[in-house]
PLY file of the C-alpha trace (Angstrom):
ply
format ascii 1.0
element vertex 184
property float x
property float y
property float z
element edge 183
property int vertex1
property int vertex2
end_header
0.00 0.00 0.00
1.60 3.06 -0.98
0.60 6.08 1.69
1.17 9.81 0.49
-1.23 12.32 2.47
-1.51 15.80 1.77
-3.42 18.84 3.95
-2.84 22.52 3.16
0.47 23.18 4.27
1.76 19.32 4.85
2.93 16.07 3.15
2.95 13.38 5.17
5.08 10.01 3.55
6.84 6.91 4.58
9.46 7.12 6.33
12.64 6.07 4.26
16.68 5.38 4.73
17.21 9.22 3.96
15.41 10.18 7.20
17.29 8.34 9.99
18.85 11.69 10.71
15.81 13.42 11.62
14.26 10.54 13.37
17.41 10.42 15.44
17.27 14.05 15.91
14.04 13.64 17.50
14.58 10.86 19.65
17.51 12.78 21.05
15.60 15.88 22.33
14.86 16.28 25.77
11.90 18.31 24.77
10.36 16.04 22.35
11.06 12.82 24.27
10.14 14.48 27.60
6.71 12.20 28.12
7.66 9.11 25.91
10.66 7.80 26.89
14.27 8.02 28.91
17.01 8.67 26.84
17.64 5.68 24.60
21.07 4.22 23.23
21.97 4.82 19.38
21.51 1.16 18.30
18.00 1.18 20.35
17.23 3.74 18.07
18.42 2.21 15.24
16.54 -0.75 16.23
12.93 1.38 16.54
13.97 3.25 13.16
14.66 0.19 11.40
11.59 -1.30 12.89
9.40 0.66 10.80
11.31 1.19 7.51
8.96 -2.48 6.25
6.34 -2.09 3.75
3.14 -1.47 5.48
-0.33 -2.49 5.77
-3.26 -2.14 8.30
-2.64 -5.95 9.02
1.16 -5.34 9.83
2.60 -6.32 13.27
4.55 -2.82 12.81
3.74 0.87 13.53
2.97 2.63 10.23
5.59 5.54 10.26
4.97 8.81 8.48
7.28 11.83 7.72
5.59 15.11 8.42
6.82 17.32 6.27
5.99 21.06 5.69
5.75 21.41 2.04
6.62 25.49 1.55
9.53 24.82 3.40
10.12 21.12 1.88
11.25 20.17 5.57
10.76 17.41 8.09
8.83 19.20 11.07
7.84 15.11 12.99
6.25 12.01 12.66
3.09 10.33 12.76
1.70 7.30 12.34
-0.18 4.62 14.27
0.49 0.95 15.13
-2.64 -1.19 13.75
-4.23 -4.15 16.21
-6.06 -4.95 13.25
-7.02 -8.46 14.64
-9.88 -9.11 16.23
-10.72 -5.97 16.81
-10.07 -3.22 13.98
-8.17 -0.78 16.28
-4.53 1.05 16.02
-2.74 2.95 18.64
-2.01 7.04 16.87
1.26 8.50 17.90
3.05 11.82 17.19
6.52 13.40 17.89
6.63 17.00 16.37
10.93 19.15 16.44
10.02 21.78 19.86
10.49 24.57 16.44
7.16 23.40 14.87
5.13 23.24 18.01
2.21 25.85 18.39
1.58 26.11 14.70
-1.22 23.65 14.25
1.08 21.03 12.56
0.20 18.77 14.67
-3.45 19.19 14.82
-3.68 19.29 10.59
-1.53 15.71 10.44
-3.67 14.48 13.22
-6.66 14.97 10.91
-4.96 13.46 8.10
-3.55 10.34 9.99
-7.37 9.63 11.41
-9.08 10.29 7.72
-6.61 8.16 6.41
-7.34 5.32 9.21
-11.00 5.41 9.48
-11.75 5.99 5.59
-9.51 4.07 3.56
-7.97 1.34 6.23
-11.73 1.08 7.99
-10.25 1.22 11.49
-13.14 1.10 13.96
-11.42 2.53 16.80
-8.02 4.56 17.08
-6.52 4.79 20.61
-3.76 6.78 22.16
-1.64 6.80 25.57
-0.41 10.32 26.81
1.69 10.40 30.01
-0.20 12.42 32.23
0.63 15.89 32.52
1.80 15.58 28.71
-1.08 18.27 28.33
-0.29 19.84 25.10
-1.10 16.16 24.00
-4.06 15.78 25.73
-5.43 18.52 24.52
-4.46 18.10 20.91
-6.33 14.65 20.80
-9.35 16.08 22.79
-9.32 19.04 19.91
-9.76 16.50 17.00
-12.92 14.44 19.13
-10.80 11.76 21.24
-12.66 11.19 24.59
-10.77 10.23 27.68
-11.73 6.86 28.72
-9.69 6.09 31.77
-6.52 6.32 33.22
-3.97 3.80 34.58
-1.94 4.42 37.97
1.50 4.24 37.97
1.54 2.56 34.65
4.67 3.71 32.96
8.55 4.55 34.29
10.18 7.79 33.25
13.28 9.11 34.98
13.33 6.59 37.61
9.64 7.86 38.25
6.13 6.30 38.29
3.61 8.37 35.72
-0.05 7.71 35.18
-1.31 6.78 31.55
-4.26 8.62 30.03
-6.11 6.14 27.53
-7.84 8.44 24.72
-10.41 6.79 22.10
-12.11 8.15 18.70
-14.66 5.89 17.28
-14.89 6.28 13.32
-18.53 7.08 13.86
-18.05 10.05 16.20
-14.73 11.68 13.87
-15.56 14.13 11.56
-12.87 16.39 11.12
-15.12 19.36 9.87
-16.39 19.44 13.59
-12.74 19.91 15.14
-12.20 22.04 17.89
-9.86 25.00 17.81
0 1
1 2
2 3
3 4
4 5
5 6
6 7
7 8
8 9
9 10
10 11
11 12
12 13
13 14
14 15
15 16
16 17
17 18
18 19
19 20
20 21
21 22
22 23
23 24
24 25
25 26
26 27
27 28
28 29
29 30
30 31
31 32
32 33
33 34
34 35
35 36
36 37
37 38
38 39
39 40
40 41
41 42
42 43
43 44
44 45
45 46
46 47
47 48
48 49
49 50
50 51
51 52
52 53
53 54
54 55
55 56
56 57
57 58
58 59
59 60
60 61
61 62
62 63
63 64
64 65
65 66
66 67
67 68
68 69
69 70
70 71
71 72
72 73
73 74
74 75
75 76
76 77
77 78
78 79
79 80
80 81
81 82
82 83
83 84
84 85
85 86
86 87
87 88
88 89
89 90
90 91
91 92
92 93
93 94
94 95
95 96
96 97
97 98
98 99
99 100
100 101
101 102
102 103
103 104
104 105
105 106
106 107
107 108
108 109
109 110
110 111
111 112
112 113
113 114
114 115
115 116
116 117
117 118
118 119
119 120
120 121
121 122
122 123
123 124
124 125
125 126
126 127
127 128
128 129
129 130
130 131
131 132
132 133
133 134
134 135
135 136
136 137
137 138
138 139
139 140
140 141
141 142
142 143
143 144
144 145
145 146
146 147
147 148
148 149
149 150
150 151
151 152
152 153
153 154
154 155
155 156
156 157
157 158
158 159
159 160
160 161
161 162
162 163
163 164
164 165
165 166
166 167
167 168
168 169
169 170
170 171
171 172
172 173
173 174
174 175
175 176
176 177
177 178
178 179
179 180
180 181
181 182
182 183
């Protein structure tokens, strides 16, 4: 399946070979990786970048991996993507890491769009799910922007910095997105 989506001011494309250096870049940052994960070694990166560099499809045992990139600029700004559970029950789990530069802009809210029509009307996902660290809230808030309801959340479910965090577990049923009725 060959995935190429396009909004007003973004292309969003497989990841390939020529972007290790940017997903590196981002896995670096404090900033970026501040709720997602302690630092991590340069073969575990290589690892999760290689990890997603296979062809793709909504039955995959692999996260999908998308570039972001803004296309004025013709610049990688994140990634997106979403790792499908396709099996039994027609879910995926939506993730995002935008650069701390392109934050504020509404990058991430315009990919989110395109990542969820993408899921729910050409892959036929029933449900798309996502984990924020709590106190992630410029997360939080993106997802609750584009529809996702909080559902529950999970005590001390997840180690960062040698510290206990609660998860937030977010869900958007296709029958309840509509990106037209977005929040600001």
């Amino acid at each position: 399946m060959s995935i190429y989506l396009e909004t007003a001011r973004l292309i969003l494309r497989p990841l390939t070979e020529a972007d290790r250096g940017f997903f590196k870049q981002l896995q670096q940052h404090p900033d970026v990786m501040r709720y997602v994960s302690d630092p991590l070694s340069a073969d575990a990166i290589n690892e999760k970048f290689n990890s997603r560099l296979p062809a793709w499809t909504k039955h995959s045992s692999h996260w999908l991996c998308l570039m972001i990139i803004d296309k004025h600029r013709n610049t990688p700004i994140g990634i997106t993507g979403f790792m499908p559970e396709w099996e039994p029950y027609q879910q995926a789990e939506v993730g995002f890491l935008l650069h701390p530069n392109e934050q504020g802009k509404g990058y991430g809210k315009e990919s989110l769009q395109a990542i969820l029509q993408f899921a729910f009307n050409d892959c036929l996902f029933h449900k798309i799910k996502a984990t924020v660290t709590e106190g992630n809230i410029a997360s939080a808030s993106l997802l609750e922007r584009v529809g996702f309801i909080q559902e529950g959340r999970i005590r001390d479910n997840f180690k960062l910095n040698q510290q206990w965090h609660n998860d937030l577990i977010y869900g958007l049923l296709n029958s309840e997105f509509s990106p037209t009725l977005t929040k600001n």
